[in-house]
N, CA, C and O atoms as CSV, one atom per row, in Angstrom:
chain,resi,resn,atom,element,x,y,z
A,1,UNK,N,N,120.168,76.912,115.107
A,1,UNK,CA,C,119.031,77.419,114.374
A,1,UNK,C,C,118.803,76.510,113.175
A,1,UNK,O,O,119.754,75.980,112.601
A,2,UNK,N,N,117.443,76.317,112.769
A,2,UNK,CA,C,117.091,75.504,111.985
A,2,UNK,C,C,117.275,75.903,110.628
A,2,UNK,O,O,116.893,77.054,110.417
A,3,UNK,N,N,117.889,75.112,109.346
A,3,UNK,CA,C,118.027,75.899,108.300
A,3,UNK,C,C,116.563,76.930,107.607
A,3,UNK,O,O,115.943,77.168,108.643
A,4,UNK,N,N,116.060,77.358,106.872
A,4,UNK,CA,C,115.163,77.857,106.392
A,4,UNK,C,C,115.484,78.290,104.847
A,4,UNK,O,O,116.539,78.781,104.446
A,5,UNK,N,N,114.327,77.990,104.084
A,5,UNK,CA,C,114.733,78.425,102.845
A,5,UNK,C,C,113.104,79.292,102.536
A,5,UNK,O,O,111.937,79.340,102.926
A,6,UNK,N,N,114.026,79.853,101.589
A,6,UNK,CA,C,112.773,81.284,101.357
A,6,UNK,C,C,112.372,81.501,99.685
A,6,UNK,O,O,113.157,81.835,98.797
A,7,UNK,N,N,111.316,81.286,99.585
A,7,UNK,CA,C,110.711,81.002,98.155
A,7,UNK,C,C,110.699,82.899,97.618
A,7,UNK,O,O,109.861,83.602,98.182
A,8,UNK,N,N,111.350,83.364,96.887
A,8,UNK,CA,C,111.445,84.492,96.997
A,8,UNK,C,C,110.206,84.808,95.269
A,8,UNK,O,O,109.912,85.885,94.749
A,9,UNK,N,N,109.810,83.446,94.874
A,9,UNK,CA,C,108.790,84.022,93.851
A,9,UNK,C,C,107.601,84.531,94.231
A,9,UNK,O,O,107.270,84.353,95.403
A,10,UNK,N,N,106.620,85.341,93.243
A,10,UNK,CA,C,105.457,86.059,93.678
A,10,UNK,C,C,104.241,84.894,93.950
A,10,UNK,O,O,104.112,83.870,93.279
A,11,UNK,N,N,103.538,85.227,94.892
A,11,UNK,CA,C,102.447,84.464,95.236
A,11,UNK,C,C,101.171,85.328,94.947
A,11,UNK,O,O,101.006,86.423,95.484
A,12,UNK,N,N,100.520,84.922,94.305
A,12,UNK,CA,C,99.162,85.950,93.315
A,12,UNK,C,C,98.562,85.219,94.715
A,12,UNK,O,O,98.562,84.077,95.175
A,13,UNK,N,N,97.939,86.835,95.213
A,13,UNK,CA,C,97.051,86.705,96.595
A,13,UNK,C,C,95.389,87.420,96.054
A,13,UNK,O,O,95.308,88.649,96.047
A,14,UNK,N,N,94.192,86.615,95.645
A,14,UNK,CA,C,93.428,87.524,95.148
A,14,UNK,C,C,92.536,87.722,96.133
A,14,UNK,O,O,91.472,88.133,95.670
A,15,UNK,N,N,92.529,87.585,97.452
A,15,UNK,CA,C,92.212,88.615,98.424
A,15,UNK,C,C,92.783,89.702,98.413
A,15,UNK,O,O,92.020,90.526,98.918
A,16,UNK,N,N,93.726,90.162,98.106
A,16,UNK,CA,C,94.591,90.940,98.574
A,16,UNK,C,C,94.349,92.293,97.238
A,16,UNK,O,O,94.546,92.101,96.038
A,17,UNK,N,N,93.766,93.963,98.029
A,17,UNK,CA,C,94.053,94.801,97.418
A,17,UNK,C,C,95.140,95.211,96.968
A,17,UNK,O,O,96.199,94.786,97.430
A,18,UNK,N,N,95.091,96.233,95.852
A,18,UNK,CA,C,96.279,97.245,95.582
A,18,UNK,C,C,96.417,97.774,96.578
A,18,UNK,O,O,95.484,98.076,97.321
A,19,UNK,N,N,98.008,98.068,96.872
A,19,UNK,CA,C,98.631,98.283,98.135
A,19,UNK,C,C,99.694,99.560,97.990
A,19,UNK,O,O,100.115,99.594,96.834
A,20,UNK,N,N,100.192,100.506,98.730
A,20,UNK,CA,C,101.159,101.101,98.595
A,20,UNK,C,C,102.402,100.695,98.187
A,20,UNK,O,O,103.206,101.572,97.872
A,21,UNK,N,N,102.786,99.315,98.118
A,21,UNK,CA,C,103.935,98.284,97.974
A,21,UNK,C,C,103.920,98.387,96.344
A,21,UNK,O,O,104.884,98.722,95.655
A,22,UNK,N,N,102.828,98.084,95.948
A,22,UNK,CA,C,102.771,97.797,94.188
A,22,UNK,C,C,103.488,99.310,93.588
A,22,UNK,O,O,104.469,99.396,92.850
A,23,UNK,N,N,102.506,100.652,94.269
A,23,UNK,CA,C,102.834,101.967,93.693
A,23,UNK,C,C,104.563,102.204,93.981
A,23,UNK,O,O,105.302,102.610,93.083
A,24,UNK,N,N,104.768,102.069,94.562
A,24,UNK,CA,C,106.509,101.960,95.245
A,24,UNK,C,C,107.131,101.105,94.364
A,24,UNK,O,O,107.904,101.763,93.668
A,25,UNK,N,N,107.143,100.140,94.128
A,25,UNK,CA,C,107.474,98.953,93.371
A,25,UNK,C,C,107.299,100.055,91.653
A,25,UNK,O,O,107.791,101.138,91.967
A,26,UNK,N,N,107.234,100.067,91.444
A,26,UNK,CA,C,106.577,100.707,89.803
A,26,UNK,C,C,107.691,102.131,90.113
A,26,UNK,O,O,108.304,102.535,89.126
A,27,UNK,N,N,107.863,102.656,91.088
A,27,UNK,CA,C,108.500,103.846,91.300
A,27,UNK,C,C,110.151,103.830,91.319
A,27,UNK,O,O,110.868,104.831,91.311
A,28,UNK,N,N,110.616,102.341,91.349
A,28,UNK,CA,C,111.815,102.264,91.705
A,28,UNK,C,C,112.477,101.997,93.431
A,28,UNK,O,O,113.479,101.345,93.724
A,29,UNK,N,N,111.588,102.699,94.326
A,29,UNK,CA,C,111.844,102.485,95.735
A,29,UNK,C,C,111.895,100.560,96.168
A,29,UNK,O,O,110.948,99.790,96.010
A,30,UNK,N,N,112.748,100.336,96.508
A,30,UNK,CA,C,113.116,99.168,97.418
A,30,UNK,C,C,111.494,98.672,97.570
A,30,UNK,O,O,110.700,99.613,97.548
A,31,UNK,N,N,110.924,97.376,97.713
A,31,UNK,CA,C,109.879,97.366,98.708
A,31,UNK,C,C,110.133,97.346,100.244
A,31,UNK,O,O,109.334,97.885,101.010
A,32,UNK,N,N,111.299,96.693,100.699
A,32,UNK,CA,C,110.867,96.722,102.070
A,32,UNK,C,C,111.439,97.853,102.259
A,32,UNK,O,O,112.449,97.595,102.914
A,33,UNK,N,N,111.358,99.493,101.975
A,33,UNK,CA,C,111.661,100.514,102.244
A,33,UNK,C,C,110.177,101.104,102.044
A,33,UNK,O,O,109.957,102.169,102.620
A,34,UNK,N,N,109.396,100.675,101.479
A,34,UNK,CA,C,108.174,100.617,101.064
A,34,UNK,C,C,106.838,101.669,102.363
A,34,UNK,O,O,106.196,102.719,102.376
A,35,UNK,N,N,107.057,100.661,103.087
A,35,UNK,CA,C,106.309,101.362,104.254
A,35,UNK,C,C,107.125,100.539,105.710
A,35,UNK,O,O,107.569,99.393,105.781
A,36,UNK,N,N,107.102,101.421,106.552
A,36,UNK,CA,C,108.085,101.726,107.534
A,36,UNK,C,C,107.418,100.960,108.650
A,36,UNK,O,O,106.616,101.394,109.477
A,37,UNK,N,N,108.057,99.336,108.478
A,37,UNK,CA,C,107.288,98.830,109.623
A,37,UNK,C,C,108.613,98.758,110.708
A,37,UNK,O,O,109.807,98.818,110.413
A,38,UNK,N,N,107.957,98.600,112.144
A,38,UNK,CA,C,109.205,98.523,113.277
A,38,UNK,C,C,109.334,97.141,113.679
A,38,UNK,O,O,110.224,96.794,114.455
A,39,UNK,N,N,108.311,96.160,113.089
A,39,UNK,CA,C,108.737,94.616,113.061
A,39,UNK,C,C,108.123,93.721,112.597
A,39,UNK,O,O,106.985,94.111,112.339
A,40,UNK,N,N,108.243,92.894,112.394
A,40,UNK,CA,C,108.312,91.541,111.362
A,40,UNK,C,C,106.705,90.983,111.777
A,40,UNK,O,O,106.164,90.230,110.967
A,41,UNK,N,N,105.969,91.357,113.026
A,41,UNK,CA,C,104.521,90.870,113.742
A,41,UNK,C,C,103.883,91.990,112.634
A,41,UNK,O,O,102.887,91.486,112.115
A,42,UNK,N,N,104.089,93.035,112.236
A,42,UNK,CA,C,103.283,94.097,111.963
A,42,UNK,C,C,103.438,93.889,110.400
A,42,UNK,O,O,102.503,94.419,109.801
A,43,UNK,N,N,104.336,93.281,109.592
A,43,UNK,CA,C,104.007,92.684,108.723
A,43,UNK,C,C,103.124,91.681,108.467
A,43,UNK,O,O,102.220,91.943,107.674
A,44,UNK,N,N,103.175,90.459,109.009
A,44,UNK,CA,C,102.566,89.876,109.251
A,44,UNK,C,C,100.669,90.125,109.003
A,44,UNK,O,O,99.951,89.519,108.208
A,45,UNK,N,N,100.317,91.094,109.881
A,45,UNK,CA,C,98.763,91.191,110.045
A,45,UNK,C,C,98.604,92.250,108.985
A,45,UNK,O,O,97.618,92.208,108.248
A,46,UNK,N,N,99.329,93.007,108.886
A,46,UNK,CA,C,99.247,94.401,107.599
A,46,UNK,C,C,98.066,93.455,106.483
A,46,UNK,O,O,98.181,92.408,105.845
A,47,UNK,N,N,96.791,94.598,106.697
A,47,UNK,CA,C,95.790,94.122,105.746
A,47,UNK,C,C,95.542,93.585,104.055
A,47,UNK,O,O,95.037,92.632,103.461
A,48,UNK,N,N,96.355,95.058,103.703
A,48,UNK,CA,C,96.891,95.471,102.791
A,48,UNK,C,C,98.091,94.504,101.544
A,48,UNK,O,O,98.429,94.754,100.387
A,49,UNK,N,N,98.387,93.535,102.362
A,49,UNK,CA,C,100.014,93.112,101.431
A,49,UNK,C,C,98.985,91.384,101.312
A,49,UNK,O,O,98.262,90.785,102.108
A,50,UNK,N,N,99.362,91.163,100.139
A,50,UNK,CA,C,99.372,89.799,100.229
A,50,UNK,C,C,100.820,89.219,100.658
A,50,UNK,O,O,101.855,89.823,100.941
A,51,UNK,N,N,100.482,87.613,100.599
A,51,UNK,CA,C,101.628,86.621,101.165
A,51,UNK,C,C,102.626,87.025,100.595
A,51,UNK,O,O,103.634,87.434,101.170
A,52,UNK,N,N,102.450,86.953,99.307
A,52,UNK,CA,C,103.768,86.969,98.511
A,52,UNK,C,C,104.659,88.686,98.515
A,52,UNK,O,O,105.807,88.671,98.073
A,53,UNK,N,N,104.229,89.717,98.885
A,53,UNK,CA,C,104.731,91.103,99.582
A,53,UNK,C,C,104.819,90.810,100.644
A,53,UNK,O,O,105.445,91.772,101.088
A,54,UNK,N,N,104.580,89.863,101.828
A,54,UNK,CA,C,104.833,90.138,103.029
A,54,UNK,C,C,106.290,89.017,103.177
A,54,UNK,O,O,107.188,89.256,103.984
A,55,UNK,N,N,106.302,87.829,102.271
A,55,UNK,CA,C,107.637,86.852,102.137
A,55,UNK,C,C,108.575,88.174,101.650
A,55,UNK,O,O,109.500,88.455,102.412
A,56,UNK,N,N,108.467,88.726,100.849
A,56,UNK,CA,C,109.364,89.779,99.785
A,56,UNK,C,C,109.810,90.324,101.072
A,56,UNK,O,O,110.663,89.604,101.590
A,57,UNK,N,N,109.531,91.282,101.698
A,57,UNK,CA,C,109.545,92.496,102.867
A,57,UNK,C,C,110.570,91.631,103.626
A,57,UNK,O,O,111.773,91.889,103.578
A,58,UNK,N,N,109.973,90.413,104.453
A,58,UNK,CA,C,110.523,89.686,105.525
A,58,UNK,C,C,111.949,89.442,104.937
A,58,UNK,O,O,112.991,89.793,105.489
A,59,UNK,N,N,111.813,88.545,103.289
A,59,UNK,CA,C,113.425,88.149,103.321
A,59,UNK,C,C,114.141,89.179,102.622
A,59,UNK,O,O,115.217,88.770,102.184
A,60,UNK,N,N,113.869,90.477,102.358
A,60,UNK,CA,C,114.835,91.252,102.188
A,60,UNK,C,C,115.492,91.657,103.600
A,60,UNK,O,O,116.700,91.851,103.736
A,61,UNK,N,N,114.352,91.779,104.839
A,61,UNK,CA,C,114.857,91.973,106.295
A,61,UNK,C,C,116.302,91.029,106.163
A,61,UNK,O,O,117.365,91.608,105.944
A,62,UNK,N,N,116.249,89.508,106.317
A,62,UNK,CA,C,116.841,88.825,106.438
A,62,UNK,C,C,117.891,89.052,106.009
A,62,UNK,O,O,118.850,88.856,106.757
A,63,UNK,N,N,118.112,89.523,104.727
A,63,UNK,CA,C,119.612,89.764,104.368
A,63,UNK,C,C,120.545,90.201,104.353
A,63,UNK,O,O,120.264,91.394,104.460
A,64,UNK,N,N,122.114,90.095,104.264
A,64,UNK,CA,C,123.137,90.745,104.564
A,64,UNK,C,C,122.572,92.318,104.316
A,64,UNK,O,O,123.054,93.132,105.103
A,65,UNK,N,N,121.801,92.751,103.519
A,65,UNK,CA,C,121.972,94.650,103.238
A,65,UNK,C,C,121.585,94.977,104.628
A,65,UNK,O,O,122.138,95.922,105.190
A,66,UNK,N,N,120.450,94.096,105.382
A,66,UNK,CA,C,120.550,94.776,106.652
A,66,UNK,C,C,121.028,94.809,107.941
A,66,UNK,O,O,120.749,95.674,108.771
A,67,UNK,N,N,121.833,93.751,108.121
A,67,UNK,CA,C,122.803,93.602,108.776
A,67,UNK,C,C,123.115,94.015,109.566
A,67,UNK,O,O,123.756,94.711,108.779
A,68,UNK,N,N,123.493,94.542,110.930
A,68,UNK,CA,C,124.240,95.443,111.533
A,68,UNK,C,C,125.289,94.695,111.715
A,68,UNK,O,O,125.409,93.475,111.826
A,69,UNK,N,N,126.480,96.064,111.745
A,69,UNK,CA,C,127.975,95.739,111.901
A,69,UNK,C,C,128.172,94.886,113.501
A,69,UNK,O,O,127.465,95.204,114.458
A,70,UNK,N,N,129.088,93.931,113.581
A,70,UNK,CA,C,129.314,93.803,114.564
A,70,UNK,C,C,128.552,92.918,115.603
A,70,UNK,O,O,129.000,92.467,116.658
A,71,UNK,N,N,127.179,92.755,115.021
A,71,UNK,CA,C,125.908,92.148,115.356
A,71,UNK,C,C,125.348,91.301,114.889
A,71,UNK,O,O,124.138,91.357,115.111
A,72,UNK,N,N,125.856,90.009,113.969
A,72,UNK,CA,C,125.323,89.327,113.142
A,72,UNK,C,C,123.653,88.542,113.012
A,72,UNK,O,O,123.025,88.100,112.050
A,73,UNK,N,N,123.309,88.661,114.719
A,73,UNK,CA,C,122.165,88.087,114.861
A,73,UNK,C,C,121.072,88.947,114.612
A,73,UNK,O,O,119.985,88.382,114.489
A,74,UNK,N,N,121.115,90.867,114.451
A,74,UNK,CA,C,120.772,91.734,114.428
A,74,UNK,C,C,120.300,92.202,112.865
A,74,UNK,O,O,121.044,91.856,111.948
A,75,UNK,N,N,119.311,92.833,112.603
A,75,UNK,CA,C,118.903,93.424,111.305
A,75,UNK,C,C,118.621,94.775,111.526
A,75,UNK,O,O,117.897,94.867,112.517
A,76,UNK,N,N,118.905,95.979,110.982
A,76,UNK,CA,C,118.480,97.486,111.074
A,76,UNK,C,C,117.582,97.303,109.868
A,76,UNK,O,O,118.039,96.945,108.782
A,77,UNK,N,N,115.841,97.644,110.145
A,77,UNK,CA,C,115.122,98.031,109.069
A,77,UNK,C,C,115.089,99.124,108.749
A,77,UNK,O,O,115.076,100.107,109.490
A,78,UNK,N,N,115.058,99.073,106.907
A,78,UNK,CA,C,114.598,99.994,106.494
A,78,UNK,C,C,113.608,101.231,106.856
A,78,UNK,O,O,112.619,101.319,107.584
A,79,UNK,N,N,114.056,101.817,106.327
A,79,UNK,CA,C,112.906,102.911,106.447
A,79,UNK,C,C,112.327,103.581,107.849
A,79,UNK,O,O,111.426,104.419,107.878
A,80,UNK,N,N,113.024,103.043,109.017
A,80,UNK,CA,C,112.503,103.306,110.494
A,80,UNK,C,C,113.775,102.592,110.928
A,80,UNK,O,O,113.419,101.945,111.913
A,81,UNK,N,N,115.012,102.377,110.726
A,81,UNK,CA,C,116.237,102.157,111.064
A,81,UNK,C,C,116.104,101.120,113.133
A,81,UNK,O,O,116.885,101.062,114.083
A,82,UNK,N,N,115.011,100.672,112.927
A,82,UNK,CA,C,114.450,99.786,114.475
A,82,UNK,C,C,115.301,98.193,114.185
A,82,UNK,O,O,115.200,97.431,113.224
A,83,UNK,N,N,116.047,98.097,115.298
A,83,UNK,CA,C,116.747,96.803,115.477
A,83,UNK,C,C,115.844,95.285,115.495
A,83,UNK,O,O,114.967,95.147,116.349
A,84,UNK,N,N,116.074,94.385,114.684
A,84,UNK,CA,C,115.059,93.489,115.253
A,84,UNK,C,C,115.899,92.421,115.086
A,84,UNK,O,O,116.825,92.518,114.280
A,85,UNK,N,N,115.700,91.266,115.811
A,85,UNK,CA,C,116.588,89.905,116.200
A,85,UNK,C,C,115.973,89.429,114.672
A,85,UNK,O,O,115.107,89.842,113.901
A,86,UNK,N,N,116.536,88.789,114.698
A,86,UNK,CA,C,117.163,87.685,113.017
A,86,UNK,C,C,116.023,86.630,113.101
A,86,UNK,O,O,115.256,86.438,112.158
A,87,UNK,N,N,115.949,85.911,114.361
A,87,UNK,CA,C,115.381,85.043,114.618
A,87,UNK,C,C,113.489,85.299,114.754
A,87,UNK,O,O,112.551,84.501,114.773
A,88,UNK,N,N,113.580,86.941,114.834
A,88,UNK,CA,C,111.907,86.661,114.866
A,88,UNK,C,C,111.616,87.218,113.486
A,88,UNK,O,O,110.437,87.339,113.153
A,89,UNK,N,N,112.508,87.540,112.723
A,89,UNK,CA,C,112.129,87.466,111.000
A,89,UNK,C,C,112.003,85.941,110.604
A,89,UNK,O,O,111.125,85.606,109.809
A,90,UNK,N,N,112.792,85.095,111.100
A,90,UNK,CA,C,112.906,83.828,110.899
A,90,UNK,C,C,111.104,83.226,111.266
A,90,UNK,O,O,110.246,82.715,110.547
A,91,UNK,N,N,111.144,83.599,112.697
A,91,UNK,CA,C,109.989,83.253,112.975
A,91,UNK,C,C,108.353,83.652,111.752
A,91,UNK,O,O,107.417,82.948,111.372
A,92,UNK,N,N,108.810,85.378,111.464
A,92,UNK,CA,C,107.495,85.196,110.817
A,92,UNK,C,C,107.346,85.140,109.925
A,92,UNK,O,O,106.201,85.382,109.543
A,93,UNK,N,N,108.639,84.692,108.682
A,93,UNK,CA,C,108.813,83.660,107.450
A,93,UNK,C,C,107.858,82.474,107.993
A,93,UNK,O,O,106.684,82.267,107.688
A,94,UNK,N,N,108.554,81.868,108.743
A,94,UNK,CA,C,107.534,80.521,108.848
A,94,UNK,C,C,106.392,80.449,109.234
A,94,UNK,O,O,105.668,79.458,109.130
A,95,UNK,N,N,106.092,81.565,109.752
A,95,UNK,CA,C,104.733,81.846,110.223
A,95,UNK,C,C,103.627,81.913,108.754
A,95,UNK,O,O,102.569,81.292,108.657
A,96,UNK,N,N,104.139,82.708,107.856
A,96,UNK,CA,C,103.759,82.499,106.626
A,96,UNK,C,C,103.446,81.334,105.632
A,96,UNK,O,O,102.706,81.106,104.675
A,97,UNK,N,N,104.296,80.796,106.289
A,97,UNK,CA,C,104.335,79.295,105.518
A,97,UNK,C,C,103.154,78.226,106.410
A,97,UNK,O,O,102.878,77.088,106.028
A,98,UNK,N,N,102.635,78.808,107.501
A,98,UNK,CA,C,101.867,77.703,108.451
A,98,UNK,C,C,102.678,77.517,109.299
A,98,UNK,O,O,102.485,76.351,109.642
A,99,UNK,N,N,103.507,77.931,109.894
A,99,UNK,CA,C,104.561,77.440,111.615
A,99,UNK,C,C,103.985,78.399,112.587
A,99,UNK,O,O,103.584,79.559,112.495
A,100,UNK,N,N,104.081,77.484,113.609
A,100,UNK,CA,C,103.574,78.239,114.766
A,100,UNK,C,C,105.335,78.792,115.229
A,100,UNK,O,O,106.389,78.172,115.087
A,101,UNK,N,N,105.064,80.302,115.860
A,101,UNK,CA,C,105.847,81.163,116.432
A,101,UNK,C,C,106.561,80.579,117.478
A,101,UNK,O,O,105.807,79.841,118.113
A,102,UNK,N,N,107.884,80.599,118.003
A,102,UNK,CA,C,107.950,79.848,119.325
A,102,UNK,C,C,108.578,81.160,120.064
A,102,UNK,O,O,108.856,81.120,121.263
């Protein structure tokens, strides 16, 4: 797997409305506990989030907190506890950045 690095600063999106993410965010709740997606594509198109909430969401996926035991290639999301491969968070990080999906 190819290394990847993840710009975890905010990206001011001024397309982008106020979102349920901001009100959550202000509340103390996690964002990617935020709203209960079942995978990393549905971030992606979510109308609602700019770039810089949808990088946030993806690389908190990515990280050891979600982890499953035993499963290293594996992530349990938040908020809807749905298994998703490592590699298609990977994928739609870069997808964000301009990479095509493989």
């Amino acid at each position: 797997m190819d290394p990847v690095t993840v710009d975890l600063q905010p990206t001011h999106d001024p397309s982008a409305s106020p979102s349920p993410l901001q009100a959550h965010r202000r509340s103390g709740t996690p964002e990617a506990e935020s709203l209960p997606f079942r995978d990393p594509r549905e971030v992606l198109i979510h109308p609602g989030l700019g770039v810089g909430a949808k990088r946030a969401i993806l690389a908190a996926w990515v990280s050891d907190a979600c982890a499953v035991e035993n499963l290293p290639n594996w992530r349990k999301l938040p908020g809807t506890g749905a298994l998703v491969a490592l590699d298609d968070i990977l994928d739609a990080l870069r997808a964000l950045d301009g990479g095509a999906l493989h």
